[in-house]
C-alpha positions as a printed Julia matrix, in Angstrom:
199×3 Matrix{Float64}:
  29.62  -23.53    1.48
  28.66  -21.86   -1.81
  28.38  -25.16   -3.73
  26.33  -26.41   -1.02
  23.88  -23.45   -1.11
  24.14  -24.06   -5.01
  23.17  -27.3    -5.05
  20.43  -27.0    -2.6
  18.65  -24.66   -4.77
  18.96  -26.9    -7.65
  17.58  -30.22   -5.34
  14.96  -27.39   -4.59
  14.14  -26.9    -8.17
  14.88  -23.16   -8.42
  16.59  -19.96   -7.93
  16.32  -16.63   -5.74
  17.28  -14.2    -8.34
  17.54  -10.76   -7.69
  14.62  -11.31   -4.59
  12.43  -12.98   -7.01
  11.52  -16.93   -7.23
  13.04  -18.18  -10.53
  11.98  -22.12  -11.45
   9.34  -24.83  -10.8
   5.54  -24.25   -9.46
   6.52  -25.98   -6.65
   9.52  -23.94   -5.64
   7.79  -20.58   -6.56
   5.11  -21.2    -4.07
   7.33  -22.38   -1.57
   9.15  -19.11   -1.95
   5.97  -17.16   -1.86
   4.7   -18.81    0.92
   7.67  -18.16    2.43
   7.41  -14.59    2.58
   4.36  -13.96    3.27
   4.63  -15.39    6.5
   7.3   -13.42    6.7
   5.28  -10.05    5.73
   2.31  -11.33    8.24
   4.57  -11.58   11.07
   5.71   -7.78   10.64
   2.44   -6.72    9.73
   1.36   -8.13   13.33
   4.33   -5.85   15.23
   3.41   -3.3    13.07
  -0.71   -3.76   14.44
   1.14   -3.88   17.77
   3.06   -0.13   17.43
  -0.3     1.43   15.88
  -1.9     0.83   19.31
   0.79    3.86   20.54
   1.58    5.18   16.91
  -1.16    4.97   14.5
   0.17    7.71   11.87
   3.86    6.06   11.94
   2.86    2.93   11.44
   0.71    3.67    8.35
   3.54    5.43    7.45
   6.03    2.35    7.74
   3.19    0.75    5.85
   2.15    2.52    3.08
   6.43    3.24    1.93
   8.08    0.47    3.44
   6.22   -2.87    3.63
   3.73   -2.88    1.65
   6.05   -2.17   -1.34
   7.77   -5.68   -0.34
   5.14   -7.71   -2.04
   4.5    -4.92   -4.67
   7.69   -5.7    -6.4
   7.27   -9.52   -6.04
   3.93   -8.77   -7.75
   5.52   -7.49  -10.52
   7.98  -10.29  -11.17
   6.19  -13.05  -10.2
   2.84  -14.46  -11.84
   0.13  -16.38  -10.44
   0.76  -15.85   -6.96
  -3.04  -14.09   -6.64
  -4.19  -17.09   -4.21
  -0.72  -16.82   -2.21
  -1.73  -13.25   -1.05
  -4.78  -14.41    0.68
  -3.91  -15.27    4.1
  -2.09  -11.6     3.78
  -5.21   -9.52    2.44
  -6.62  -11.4     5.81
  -4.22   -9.96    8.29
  -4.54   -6.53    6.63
  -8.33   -6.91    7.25
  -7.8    -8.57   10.49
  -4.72   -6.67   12.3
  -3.4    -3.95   10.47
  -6.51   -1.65    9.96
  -8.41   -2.08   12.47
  -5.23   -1.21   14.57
  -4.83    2.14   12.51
  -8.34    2.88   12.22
 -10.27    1.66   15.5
 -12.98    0.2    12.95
 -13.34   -3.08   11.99
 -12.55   -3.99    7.93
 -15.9    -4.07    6.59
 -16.23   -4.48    2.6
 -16.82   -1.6     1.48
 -14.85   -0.22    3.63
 -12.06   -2.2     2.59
 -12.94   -1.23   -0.93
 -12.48    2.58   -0.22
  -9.21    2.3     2.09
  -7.43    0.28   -1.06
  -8.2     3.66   -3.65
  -5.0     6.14   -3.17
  -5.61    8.9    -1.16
  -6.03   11.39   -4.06
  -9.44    9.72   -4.63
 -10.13    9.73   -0.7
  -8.43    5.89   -0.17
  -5.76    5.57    2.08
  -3.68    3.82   -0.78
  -3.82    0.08    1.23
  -4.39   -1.85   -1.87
  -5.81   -5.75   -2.12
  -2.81   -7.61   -2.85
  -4.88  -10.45   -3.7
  -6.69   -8.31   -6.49
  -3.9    -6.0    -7.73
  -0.87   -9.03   -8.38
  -2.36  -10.16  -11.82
  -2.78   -6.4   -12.92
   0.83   -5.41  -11.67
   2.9    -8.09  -13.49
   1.01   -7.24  -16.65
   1.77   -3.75  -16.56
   5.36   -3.99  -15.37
   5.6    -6.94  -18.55
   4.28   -3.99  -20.6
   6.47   -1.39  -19.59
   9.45   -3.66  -19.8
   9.08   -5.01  -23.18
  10.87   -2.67  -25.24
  14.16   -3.3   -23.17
  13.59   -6.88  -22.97
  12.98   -7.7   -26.45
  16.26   -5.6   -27.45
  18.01   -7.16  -24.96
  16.91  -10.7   -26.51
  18.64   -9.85  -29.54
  22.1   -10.08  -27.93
  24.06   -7.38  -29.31
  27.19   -6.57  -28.04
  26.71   -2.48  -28.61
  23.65    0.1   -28.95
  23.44    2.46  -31.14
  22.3     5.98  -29.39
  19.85    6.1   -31.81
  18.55    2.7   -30.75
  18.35    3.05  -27.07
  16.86    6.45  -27.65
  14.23    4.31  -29.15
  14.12    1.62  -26.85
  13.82    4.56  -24.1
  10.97    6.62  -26.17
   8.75    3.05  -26.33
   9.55    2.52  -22.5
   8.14    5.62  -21.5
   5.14    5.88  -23.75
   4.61    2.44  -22.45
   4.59    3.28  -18.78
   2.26    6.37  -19.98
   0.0     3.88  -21.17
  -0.1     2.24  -18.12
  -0.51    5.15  -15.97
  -3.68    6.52  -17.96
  -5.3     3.15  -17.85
  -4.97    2.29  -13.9
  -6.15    6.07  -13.26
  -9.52    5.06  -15.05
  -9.73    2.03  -13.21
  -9.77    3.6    -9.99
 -11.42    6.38  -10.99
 -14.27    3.44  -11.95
 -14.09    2.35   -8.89
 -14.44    5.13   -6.99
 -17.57    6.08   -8.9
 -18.99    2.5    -8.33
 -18.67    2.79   -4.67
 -20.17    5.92   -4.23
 -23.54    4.41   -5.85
 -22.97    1.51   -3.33
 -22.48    4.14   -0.5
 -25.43    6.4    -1.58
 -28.1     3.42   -2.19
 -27.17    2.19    1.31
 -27.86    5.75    2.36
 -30.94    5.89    1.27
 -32.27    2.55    2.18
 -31.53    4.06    5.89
């Protein structure tokens, strides 16, 4: 049975490796496809509960779901045009059933800023997968480039190092995103406040 499973991924032309798509184009977006249809289908039970439970469901959203395709974001690459058809149930289903309110742009916008800037931290998969394999490639890279050097020990010294880079590293990426919501925030307030005032 297990040299059968082997040897259908192969025909397939990749690997499932630790939940994340290893091998050809092809077989990546298979695998991405995959699960989004997955992720769509509990996203629509999830619309479903919200009709009874509105606060639980975000809930099961915000720490549970949504941080499915988060870490597939941050192993996989170029999988941007995959998310689309589950940005549109998010905009379709899911917030509307939480909210009563249709997904409008801006309002879209605002709901994907975390809730410390007045969002309600339901990010745009389709525009945060590029930015979230970066940064987890930049916060990895320390431990990844010792472990390319194949050494059978470390040194304290060394992964005291290796440790120090990592988290100045994630640091890094930390202050950046905060200014690029912070940006964003800013940007849609002028949006918000010239609409305002053309009413």
């Amino acid at each position: 049975c297990e040299i059968k499973q082997w040897y259908q991924r192969r025909v397939r032309g990749g690997y499932r490796y630790l939940g994340t798509p290893i091998g050809t184009e092809d077989f990546i977006k298979e695998f991405v496809t995959e699960k989004v249809n997955e992720w769509i289908n509990e996203l629509k039970t999830l619309s479903t509960i919200a009709e009874v439970n509105p606060q639980a469901t975000y809930i099961s959203f915000t720490f549970g779901l949504s941080k499915q395709w988060l870490f597939l974001q941050r192993t996989t690459p170029n999988i941007c045009d995959l998310l689309k058809p589950l940005e549109q149930c998010i905009q379709e289903n899911f917030i509307p059933a939480i909210t009563g309110m249709n997904s409008k742009p801006l309002l879209r916008e605002l709901m994907a800023l975390p809730t410390r800037l007045a969002g309600l931290n339901i990010y745009i998969p389709t525009e945060t997968a590029t930015y979230e394999y970066e940064a987890s490639r930049k916060a990895t890279a320390p431990l990844v480039s010792h472990l390319l050097q194949q050494k059978n020990k470390i040194s304290a010294a060394e992964w005291h190092q290796v440790q120090k880079e990592m988290k100045s590293a994630h640091s890094e990426i930390g202050s950046k995103k905060n200014s690029r919501l912070k940006k964003q925030l800013e940007e849609l307030k002028k949006i918000y406040s010239c609409n305002a005032a053309s009413n």
